[in-house]
N, C-alpha and C positions, 0 to 999 in steps of 0.2 A: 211647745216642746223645745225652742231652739234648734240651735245649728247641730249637726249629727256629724260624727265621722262614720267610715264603712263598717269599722268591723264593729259597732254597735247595731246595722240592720242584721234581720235574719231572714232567712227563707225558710219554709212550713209546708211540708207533706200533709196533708189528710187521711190519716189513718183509720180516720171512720166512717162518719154519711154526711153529706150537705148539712142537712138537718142538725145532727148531733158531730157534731168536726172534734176528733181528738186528731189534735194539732202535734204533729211532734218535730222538733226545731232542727234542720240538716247543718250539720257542725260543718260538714266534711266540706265547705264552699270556700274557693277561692275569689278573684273579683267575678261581681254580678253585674252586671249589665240590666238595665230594666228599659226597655226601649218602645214609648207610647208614641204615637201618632196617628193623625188622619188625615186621609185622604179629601181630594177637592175637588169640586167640579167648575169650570167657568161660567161665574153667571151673568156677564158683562152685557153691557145694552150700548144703543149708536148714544144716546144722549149720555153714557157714562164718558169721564175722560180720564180715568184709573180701571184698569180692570178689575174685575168685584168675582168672589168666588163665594161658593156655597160649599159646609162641609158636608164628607159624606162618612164612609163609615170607619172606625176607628180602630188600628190592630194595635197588640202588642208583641214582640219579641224579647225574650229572656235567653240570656246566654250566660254561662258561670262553667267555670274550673272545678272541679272533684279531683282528689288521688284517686287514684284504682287501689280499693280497697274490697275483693268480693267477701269481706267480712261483714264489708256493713251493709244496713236493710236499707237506708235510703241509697247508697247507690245500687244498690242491688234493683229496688222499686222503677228507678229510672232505665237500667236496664233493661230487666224486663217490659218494660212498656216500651220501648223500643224497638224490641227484637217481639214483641207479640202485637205488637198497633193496638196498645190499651191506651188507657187516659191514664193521666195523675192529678189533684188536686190539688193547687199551690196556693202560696198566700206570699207574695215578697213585701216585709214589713219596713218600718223604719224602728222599730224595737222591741220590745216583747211582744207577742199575740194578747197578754193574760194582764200589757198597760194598757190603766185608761190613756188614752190621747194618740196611741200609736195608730199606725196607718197605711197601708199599703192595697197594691190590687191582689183580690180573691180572683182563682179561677182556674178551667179545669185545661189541660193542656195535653198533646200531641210531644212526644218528642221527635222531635224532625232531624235530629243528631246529637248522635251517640261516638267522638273521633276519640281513638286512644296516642297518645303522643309518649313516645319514646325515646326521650333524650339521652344522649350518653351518660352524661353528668352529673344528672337531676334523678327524679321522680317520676314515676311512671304516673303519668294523668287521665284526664279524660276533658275532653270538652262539650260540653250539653248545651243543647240549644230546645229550647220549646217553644210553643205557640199555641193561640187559642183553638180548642177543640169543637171541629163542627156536630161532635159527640155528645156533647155535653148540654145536659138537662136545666142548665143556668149561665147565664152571661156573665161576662168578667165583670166588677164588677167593684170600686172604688169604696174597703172598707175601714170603717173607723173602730177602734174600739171606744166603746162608750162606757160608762162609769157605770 
C-alpha cells in the first residue's frame, strides 16, 4: 500500500457482533495515537556478556481527540462506556475497513479517560484514552483485510 499520511487512517466502532462487525467509521478524530509494545523480562546468564531478555506480554494504548459533540452516536458510544464501565469494539486502521490490503489492530477496549478541555479560544473537546479490555471475549488482535 505505500506510505500513508494521517488523515487517510480511520478508526471503527463495532456496531454489531465479533462475529458479524458492522463497522461504522468515527469521523469525529482528531490526532490518534496507536501505542503497541511489550514488555520484558531479563533472561541473562554468567556466560552471557550482553544482557539477553525475553519478551513477555504485549499492551496497547490509544489515545485521540474528539469535539464534544453530544449529537453524535460515536462519541456518545465512548461516553457512555465510560461513565457505565462498558466495553467498545475498535479497529484503528490504516485505510478503509471494506480495502483489500488495509490494516490495522481489532479489539475490544475500556475507556480509562474520558477529559473535557475548555479552551477559551478554541473548541470544546474531549480527550479519550482506551486500553485493552480484560472483558473481552477475543484478544486484540493484528487484522488484515484480505481480498
Amino acid at each position: 500500500m505505500g506510505k500513508k499520511t494521517g488523515n487517510e487512517a480511520k478508526l471503527y466502532r463495532n456496531a454489531g457482533t465479533y462475529d458479524v462487525p458492522d463497522w461504522d467509521e468515527v469521523s469525529n478524530v482528531r490526532d490518534l495515537t496507536l501505542g503497541v509494545e511489550k514488555g520484558s523480562t531479563d533472561a541473562s546468564t554468567r556466560g552471557a556478556t550482553w544482557r539477553q531478555y525475553l519478551t513477555t506480554l504485549k499492551d496497547a494504548a490509544i489515545d485521540w481527540q474528539m469535539l464534544w459533540d453530544t449529537d453524535d452516536a460515536d462519541f456518545s458510544a465512548f461516553q457512555d462506556a465510560f461513565f457505565n464501565d462498558s466495553q467498545v469494539e475498535i479497529a484503528i486502521m490504516d485505510g478503509d475497513i471494506d480495502t483489500a490490503g488495509s490494516e490495522g489492530l481489532r479489539l475490544t477496549v475500556d475507556v480509562m479517560s474520558f477529559s473535557r478541555n475548555e479552551p477559551l479560544e478554541n473548541s470544546l473537546s474531549v480527550d479519550v484514552s482506551v486500553k485493552p479490555s480484560a472483558e473481552a471475549s477475543h484478544a486484540p488482535a493484528w487484522y488484515t483485510v484480505s481480498t
